[in-house]
TIPASE-600154 format. One line per field, with one value per residue (C-alpha): y, z, x; residue number from 1. Coordinates in pm, whole numbers, always signed. Layout:
! residues N
v c(Y  ...)
w c(Z  ...)
u c(X  ...)
n c(NUM  ...)
! end
This chain:
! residues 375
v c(+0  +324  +604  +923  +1262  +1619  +1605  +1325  +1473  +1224  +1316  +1356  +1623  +2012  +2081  +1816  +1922  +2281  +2221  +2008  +2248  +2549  +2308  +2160  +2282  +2397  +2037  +1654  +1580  +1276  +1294  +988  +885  +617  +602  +453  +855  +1167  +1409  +1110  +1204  +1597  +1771  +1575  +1721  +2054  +2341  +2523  +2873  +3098  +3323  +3611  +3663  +3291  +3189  +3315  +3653  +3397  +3225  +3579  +3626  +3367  +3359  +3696  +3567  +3262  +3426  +3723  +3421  +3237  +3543  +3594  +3231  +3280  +3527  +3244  +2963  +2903  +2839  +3000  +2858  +3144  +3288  +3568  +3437  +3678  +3488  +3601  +3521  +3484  +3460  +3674  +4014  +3935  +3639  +3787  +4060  +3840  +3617  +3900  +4001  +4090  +4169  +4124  +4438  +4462  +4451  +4514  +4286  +4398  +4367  +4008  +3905  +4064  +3825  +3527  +3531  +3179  +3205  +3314  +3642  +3465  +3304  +3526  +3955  +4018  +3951  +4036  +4020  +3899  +4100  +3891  +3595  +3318  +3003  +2793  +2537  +2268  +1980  +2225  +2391  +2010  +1950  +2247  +2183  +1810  +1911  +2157  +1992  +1658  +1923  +2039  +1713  +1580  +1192  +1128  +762  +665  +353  +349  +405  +455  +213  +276  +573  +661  +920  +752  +983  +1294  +1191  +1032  +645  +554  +258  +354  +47  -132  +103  +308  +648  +860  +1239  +1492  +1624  +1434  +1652  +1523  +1634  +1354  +1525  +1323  +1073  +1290  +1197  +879  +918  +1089  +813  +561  +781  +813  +1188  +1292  +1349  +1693  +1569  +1667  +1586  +1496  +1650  +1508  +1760  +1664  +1767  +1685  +1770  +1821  +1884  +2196  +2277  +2638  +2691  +2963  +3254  +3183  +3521  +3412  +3409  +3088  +3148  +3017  +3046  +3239  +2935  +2732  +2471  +2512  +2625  +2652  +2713  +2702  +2450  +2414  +2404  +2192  +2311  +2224  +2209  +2093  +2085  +2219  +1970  +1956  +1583  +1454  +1138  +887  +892  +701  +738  +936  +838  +1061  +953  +754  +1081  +1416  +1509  +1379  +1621  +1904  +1895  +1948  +2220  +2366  +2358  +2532  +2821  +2893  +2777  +2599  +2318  +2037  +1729  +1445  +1363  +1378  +1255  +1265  +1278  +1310  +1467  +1491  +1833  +1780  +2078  +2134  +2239  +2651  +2578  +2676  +2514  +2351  +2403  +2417  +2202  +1944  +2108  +1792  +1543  +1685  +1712  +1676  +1909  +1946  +2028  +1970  +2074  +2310  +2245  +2326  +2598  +2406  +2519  +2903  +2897  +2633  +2864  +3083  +2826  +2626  +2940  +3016  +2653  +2620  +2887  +2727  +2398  +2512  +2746  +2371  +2258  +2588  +2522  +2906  +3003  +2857  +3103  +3188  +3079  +3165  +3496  +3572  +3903  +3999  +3777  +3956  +3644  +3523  +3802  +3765  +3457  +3561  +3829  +3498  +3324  +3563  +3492  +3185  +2923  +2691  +2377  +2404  +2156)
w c(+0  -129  +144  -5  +44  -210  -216  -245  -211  -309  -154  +206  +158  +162  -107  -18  +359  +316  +87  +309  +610  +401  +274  +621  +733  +440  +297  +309  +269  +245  +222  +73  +126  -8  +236  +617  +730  +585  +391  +352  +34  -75  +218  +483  +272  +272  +327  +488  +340  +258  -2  -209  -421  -553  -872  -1144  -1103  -1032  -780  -580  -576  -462  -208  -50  +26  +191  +432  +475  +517  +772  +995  +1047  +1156  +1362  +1591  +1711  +1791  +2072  +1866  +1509  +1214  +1048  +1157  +1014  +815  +501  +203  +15  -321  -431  -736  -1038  -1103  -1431  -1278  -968  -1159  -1409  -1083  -853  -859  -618  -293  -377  -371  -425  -150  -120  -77  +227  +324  +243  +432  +727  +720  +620  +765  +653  +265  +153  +9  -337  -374  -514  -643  -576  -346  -330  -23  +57  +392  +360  +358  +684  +808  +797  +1055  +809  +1088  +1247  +974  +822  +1188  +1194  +888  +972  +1292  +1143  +878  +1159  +1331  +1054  +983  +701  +722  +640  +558  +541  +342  +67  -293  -539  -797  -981  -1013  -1324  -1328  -1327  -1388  -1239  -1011  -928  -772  -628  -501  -251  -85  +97  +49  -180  -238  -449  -462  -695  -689  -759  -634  -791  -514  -581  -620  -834  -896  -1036  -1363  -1292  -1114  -1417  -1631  -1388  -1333  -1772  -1816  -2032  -1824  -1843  -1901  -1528  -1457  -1131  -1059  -788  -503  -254  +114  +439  +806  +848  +1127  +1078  +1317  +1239  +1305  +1140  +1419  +1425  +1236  +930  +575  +371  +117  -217  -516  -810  -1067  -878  -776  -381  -53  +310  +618  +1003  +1157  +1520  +1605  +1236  +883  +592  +273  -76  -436  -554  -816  -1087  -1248  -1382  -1203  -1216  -960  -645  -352  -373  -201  -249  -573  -411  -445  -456  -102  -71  -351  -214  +116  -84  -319  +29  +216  -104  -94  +318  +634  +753  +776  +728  +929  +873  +752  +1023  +821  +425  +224  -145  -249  -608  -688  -955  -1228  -1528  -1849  -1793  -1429  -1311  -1033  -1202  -999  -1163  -1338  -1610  -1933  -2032  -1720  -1506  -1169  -1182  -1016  -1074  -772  -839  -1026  -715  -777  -519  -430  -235  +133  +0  -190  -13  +205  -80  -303  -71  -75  -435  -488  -208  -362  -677  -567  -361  -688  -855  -602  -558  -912  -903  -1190  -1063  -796  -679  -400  -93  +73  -199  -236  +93  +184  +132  +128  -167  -400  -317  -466  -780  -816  -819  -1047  -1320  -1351  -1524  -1334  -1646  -1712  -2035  -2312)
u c(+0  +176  +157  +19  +184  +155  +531  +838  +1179  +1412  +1766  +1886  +2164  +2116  +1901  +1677  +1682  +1650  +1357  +1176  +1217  +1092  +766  +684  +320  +206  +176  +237  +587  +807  +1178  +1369  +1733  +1890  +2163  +2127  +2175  +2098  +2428  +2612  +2738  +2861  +2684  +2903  +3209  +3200  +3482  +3189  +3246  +3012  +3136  +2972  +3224  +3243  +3083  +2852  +2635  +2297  +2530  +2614  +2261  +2187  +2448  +2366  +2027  +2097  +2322  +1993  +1812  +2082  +2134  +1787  +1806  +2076  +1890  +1661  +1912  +2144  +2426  +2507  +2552  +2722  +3081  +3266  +3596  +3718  +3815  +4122  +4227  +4635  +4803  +4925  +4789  +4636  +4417  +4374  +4207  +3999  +3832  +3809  +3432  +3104  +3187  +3597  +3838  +4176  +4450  +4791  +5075  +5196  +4811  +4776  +5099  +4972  +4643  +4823  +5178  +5209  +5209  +5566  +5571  +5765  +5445  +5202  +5191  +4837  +4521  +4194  +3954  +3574  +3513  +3155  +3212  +3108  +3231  +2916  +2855  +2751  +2657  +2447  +2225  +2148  +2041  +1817  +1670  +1625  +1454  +1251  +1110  +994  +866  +662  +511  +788  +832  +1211  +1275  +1640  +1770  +1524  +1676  +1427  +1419  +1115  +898  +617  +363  +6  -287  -239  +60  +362  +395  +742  +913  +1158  +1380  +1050  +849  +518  +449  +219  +253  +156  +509  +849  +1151  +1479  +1703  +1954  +2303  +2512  +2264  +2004  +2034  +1989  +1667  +1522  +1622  +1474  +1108  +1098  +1256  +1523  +1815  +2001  +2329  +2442  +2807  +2962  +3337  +3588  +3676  +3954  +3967  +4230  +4257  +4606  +4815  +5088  +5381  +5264  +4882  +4683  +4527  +4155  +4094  +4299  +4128  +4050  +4270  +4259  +4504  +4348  +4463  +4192  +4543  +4468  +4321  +4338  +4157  +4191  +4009  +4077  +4409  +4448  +4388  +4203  +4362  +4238  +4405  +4041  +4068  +3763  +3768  +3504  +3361  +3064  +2844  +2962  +3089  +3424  +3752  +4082  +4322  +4678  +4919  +4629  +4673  +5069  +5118  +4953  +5112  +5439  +5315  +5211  +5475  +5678  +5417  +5378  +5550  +5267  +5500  +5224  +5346  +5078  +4716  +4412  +4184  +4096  +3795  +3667  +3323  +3129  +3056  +2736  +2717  +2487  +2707  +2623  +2782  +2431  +2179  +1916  +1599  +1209  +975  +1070  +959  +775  +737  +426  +474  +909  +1073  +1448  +1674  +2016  +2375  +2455  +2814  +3008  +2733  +2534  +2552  +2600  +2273  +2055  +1842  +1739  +1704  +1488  +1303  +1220  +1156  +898  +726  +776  +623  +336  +241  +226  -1  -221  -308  -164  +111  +461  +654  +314  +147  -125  -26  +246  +127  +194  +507  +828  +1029  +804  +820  +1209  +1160  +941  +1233  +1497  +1256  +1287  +1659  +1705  +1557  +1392  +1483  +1720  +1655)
n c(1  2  3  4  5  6  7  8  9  10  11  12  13  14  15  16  17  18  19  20  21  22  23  24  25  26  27  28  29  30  31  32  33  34  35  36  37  38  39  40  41  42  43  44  45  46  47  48  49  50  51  52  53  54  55  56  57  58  59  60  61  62  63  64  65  66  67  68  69  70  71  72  73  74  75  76  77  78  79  80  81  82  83  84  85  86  87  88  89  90  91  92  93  94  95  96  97  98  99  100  101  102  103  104  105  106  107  108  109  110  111  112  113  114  115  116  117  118  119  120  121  122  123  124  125  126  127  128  129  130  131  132  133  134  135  136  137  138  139  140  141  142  143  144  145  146  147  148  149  150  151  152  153  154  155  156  157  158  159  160  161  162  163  164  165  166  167  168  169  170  171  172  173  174  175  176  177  178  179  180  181  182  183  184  185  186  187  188  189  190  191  192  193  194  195  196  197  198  199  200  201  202  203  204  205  206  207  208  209  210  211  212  213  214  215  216  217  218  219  220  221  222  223  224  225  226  227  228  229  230  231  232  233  234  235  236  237  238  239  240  241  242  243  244  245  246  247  248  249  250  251  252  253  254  255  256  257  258  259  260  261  262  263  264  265  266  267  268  269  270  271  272  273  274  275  276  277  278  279  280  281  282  283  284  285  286  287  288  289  290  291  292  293  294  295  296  297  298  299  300  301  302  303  304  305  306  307  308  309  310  311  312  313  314  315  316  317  318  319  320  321  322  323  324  325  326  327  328  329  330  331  332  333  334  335  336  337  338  339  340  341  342  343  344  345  346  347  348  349  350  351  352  353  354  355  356  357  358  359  360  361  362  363  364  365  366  367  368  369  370  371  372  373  374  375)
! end
């Protein structure tokens, strides 16, 4: 007997999450995860950086209204999930210049050194600086928005991977590990494997690819002061953090991958502790721990979120990239609106009270952007 709900949200990671908290209460949800636990995948692999300046212009937007949307948030919990932590950018003038954008300005030299005592001063000729960008406190904003949504009325099942799904008169019907479901709305919230949920539920896929992104805990005979930048090499080759009395460092690779779950290449992070400890004193003396996530992108490096152009009722919620955590809140947002417009019977990106909700004409105002799905 398939259990009956107005919305399925397959995916347990941050889109999926932050969707499902902005939809609880205002109408039947079920969240699907084919893992035992929920952000197994990407979302448990984050830098956690928040970072305006990072990305396309939709992605800035975006950006800037997740962290409205996050401090706001902020004011009602005990703990934060937001931080203040600049992000600086290194390299050669010319491509310092050329990636430098949004919220970024120019420093000098002498400036950057003084942030970042660590990075040789043979290393680089120019910086820029994000002044607003945040630490995010990734463990704790999946918690809220797990806790949230329950509270809301969302059923979350864990360990069920869809394996077939078909619309059937004016709906959806999903099997999901053990388990039925019917819904009026399909959300395909499935990171790397989203394309291969629309191939299994009958819709053209969008040709979504998943990239390889590298990650360490390392420990460093010189720690970084807990007000130093994440910094990040304008050639896209590297980064660092603090975290704790360790740091995190990744070679920011982009390699193409299948979906799966992601362990580190024998030699990335060996390799980047020596380009490292070329570039800074940091003096990087062993591995904490290492991990590898898939950062999923559509072709125009753009999230993907709306309403399949042909499939009633499938809502695409994916190709965040490495955007995710930066742009879930207001993406959550405009696709709520989005979806509860579906289910109004109201044109999509409207819904009940729209007219008088702020945070939904924000949304309509996103809408207007570029969010179609591209065929």
């Amino acid at each position: 007997m398939a259990s009956n709900y107005d919305v399925v949200i397959v995916g347990g990671g941050i889109a999926g999450l932050s969707l499902a908290s902005a939809l609880a209460g205002k109408c039947s949800v079920a969240l699907v995860e084919a893992e035992q636990s929920l952000a197994f995948h990407t979302s448990s692999r984050s830098a956690r950086q928040l970072i305006p300046s990072y990305g396309p212009p939709v992605v800035q937007e975006l950006t800037v209204r997740t962290l409205e949307l996050l401090k706001a948030r902020d004011a009602e919990l005990p703990e934060p999930v937001l931080s203040p932590r600049s992000f600086m950018l290194v390299g050669e003038e010319a491509i310092v210049r050329a990636e430098s954008s949004g919220n970024m300005h120019a420093i000098t030299h002498a400036e950057a050194l003084g942030l970042c005592p660590v990075l040789r001063p043979e290393s680089f000729t120019a910086a820029g600086l994000d002044t607003g960008s945040y630490g995010c406190n990734a463990p704790l904003l999946l918690e809220d928005h797990r806790s949230r949504a329950e509270a809301g009325g969302v059923d979350i099942i864990t360990g069920a991977r869809v394996h077939s799904a078909q619309r059937l008169g004016s709906g959806w019907q999903l099997g999901a590990g053990t388990e039925g479901f019917q819904s009026a709305v399909v959300v395909n919230a499935a990171g790397a494997w989203a394309d291969e949920l629309a191939v299994i539920s009958g819709v053209e896929k969008l040709g979504l690819q998943p990239f390889r992104r590298t990650a360490a805990i390392v420990d460093v005979e010189q720690p970084l002061g807990p007000d130093t930048p994440m910094v990040a090499a304008a050639d896209d080759t590297y980064y660092f953090k603090p975290d704790g009395g360790q740091v995190l460092i990744s070679p920011s690779e982009t390699v193409p991958s299948r979906a799966e779950d992601a362990k580190p290449y024998p030699g990335d992070i060996e390799n980047l502790i020596a380009r490292l400890n070329s570039l800074t004193t940091l003096g990087i003396r062993s591995v904490d721990r290492a991990w590898t996530g898939l950062r999923t992108e559509a072709a125009d490096g753009v999230p993907v979120v709306g309403f399949d152009a042909e499939a009633r009722g499938f809502f695409w919620l994916a190709g965040q990239g490495g955007y995710g955590f930066q742009t879930s809140s207001a993406i959550a947002e405009l696709a709520a609106a989005l979806v509860l417009g579906e289910l109004s019977g109201r044109p999509s990106g409207q819904h009940p009270g729209a007219e008088q909700s702020p945070e939904s004409r924000t949304a309509e105002e996103l809408a207007a952007v570029r969010w179609s799905i591209r065929r």
